[in-house]
C-alpha positions as a Markdown table, in Angstrom:
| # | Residue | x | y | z |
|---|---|---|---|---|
| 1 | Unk | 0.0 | 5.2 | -2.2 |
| 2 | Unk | 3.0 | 6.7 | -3.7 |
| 3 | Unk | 6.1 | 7.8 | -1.4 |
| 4 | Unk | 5.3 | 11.6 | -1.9 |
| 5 | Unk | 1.9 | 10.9 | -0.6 |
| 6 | Unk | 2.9 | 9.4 | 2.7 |
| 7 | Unk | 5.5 | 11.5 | 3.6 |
| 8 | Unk | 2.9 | 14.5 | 2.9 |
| 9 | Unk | 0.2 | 12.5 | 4.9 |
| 10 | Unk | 3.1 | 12.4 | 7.9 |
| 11 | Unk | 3.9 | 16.5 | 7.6 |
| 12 | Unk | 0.2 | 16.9 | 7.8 |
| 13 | Unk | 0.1 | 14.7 | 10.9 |
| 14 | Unk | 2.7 | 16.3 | 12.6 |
| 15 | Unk | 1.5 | 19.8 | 12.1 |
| 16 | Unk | -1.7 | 18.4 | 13.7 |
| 17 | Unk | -0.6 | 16.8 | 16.3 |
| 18 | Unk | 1.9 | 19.8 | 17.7 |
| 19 | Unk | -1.4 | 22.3 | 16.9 |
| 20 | Unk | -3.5 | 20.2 | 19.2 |
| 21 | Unk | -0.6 | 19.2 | 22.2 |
| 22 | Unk | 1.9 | 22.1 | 22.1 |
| 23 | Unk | 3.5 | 21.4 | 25.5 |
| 24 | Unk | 4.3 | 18.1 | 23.9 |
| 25 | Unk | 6.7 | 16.1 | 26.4 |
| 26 | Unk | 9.9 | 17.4 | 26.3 |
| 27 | Unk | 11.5 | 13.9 | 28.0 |
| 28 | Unk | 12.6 | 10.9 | 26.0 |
| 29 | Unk | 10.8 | 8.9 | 28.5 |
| 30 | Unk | 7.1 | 10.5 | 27.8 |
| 31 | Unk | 7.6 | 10.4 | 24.1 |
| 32 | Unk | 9.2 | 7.0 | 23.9 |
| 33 | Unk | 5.5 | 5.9 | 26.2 |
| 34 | Unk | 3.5 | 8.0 | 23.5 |
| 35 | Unk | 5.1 | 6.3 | 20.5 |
| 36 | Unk | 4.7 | 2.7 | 22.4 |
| 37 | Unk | 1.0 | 3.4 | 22.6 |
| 38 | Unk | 0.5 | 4.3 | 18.9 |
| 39 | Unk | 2.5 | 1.3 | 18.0 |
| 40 | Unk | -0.1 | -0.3 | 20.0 |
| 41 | Unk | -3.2 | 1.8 | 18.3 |
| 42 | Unk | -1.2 | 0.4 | 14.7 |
| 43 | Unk | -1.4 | -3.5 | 15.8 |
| 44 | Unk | -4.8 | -3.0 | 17.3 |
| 45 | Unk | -5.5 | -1.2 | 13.6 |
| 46 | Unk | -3.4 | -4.1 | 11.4 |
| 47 | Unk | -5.4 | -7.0 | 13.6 |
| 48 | Unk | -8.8 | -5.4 | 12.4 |
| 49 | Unk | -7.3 | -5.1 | 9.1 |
| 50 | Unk | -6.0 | -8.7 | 8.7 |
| 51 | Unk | -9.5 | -10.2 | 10.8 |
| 52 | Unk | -12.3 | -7.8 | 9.7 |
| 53 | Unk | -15.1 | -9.5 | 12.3 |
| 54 | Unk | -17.6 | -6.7 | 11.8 |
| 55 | Unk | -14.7 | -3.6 | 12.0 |
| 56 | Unk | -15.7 | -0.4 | 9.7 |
| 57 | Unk | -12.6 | 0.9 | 9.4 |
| 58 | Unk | -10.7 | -1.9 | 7.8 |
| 59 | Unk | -7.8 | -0.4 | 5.4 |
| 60 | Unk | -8.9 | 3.4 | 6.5 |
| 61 | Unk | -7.7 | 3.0 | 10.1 |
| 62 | Unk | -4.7 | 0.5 | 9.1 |
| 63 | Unk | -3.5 | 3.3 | 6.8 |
| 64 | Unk | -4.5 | 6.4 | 9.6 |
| 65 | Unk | -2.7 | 4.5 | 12.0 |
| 66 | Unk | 0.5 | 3.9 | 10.3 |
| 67 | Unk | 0.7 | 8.0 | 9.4 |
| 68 | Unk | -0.4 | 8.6 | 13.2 |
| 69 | Unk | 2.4 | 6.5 | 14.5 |
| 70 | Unk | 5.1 | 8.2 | 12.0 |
| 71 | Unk | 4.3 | 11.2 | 12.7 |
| 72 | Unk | 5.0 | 10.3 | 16.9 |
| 73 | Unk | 8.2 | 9.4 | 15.9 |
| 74 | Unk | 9.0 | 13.1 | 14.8 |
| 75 | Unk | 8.2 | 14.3 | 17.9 |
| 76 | Unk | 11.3 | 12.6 | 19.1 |
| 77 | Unk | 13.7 | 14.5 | 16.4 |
| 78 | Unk | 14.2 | 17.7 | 18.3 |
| 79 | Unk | 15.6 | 15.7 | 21.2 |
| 80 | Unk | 18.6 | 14.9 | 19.1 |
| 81 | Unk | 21.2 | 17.4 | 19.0 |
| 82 | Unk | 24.7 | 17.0 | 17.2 |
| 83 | Unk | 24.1 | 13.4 | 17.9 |
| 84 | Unk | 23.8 | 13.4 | 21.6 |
| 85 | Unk | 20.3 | 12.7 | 23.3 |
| 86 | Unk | 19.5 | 15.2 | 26.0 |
């Protein structure tokens, strides 16, 4: 998958994700907690990757997972201003 591709994949996400949750968490706290989980989703996703044992998904969820949890992280941009965390 080519750079231009994932970063289009993550846009995507994003646009997604703030259509479905628009009162997204506003505190660093909650979307720090949201971001740990999908980090956990992604290890639970590269472990079914790495040890198939009857998993469907296989490279399909590894890859989902990794847009998923990049596009989490943007989430966390708007808390930034001039530098300074709110």
């Amino acid at each position: 998958m080519t750079f231009r591709k994932t970063i289009k994949l993550i846009k995507n996400e994003l646009k997604r994700a703030r259509r479905l949750y628009p009162k997204y968490p506003t505190d660093c706290i909650h979307r720090a907690a949201i971001i740990a989980e999908e980090a956990g989703e992604l290890v639970q996703a590269a472990n079914d990757h790495r040890y198939p044992a009857g998993n469907r998904n296989g490279d399909d969820a590894f890859i989902r997972m990794q847009i998923e949890s990049r596009a989490n992280c943007g989430h966390v941009y708007p808390l930034f201003d001039g530098g300074i965390m709110r």
